[in-house]
PLY file of the C-alpha trace (Angstrom):
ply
format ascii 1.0
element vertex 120
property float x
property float y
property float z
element edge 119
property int vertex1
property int vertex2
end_header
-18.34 -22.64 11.74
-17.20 -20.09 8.76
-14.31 -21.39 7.04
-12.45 -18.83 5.52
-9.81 -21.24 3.47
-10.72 -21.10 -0.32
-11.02 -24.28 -2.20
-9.05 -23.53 -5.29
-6.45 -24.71 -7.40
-4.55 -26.27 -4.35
-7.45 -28.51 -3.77
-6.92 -30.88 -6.38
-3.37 -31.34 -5.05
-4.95 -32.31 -1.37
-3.89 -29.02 -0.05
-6.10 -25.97 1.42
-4.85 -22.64 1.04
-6.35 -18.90 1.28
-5.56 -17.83 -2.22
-5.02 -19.32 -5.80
-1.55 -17.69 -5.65
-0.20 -19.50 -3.06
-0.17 -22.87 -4.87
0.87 -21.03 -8.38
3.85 -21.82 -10.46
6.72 -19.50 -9.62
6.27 -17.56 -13.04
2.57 -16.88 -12.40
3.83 -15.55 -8.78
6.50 -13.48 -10.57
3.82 -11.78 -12.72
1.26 -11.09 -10.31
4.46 -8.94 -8.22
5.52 -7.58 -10.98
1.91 -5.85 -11.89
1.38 -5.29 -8.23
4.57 -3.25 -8.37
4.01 -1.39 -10.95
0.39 -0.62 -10.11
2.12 0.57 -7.11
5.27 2.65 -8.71
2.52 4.16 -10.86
0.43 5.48 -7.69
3.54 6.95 -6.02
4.91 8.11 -9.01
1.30 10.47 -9.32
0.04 11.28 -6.16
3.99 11.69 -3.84
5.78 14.25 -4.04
8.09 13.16 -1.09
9.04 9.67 -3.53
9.41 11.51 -6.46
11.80 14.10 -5.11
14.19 11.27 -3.47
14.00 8.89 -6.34
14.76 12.01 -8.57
17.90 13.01 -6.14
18.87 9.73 -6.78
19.11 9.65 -10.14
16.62 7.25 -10.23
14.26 6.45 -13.95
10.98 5.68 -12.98
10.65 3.88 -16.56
13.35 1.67 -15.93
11.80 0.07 -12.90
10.13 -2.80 -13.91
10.95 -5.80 -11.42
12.40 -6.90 -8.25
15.79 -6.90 -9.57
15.71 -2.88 -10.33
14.75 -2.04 -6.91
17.74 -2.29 -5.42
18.42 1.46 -7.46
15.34 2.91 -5.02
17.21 4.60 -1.74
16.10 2.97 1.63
13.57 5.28 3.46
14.35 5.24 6.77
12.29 6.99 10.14
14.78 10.21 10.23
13.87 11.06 5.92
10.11 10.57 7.23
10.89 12.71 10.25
12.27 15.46 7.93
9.53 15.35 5.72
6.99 15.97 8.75
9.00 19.18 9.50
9.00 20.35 5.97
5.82 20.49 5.59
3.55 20.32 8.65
1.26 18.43 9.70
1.49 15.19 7.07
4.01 16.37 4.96
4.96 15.28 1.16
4.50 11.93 2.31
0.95 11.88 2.44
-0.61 11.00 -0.94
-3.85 12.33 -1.14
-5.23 15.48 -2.06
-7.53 17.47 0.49
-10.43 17.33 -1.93
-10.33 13.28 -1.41
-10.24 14.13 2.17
-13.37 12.80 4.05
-14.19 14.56 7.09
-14.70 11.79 9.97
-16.32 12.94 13.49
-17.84 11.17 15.88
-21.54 11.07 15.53
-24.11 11.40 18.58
-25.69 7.85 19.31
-29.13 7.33 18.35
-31.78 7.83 21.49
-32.24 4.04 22.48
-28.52 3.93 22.93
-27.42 6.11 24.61
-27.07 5.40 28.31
-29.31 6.16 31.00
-28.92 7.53 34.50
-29.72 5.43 37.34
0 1
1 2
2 3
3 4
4 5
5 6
6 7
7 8
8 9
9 10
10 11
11 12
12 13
13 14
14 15
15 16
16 17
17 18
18 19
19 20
20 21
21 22
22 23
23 24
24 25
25 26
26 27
27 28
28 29
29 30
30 31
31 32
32 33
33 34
34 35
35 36
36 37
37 38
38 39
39 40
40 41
41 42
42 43
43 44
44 45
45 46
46 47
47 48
48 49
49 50
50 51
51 52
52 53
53 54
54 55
55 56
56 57
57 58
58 59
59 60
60 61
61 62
62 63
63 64
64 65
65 66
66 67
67 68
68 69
69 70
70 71
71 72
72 73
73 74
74 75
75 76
76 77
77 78
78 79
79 80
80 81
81 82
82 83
83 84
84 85
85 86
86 87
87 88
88 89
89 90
90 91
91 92
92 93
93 94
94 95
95 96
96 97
97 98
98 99
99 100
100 101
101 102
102 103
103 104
104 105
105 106
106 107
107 108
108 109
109 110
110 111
111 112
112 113
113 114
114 115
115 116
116 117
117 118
118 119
């Protein structure tokens, strides 16, 4: 039987967990979101155009976002804004974050001779 439950820090408190974090003081919790966050507000902030333009409309200083407590200046996206988006630019629109040069092209490729299935 695999087990996938990590022995870690929890361990020596007679606990099982999947991750370290999860039996982490508070403040090492708070860190870890806090450079997940930013890690994440950086990638946006680079590669979408569709969450720069609102958090720009909104008045919104991408420098000044630095914890939980500061997103509550970031709009709500909701499914109509998304919608919107999709007709502004067709087909992914300013949502999508990649390029078309880190595009990968994925087609179905033919099975290999053994198989593939026979006729009766």
């Amino acid at each position: 039987m695999v087990s996938y439950v990590k022995q870690g820090v929890s361990a020596r408190r007679g606990a099982r967990c999947f991750s370290d974090i999860e039996a982490a003081p508070p403040e090492a919790v708070a860190a870890l979101q806090e450079r997940k966050l930013q890690a994440q507000l950086g990638y946006l902030r680079q590669h979408s155009p569709f969450y720069r333009d609102r958090l720009r409309h909104a008045g919104v200083d991408w420098d000044k976002l630095r914890g939980e407590r500061d997103l509550e200046q970031v709009p709500l996206t909701v499914k109509q804004d998304l919608r919107d988006s999709l007709k502004a630019a067709p087909p992914f629109g300013p949502t999508w974050q990649r390029t078309r040069r880190r595009w990968c092209r994925c087609r179905p490729r033919p099975a290999p001779p053994a198989a593939r299935p026979t006729s009766a």
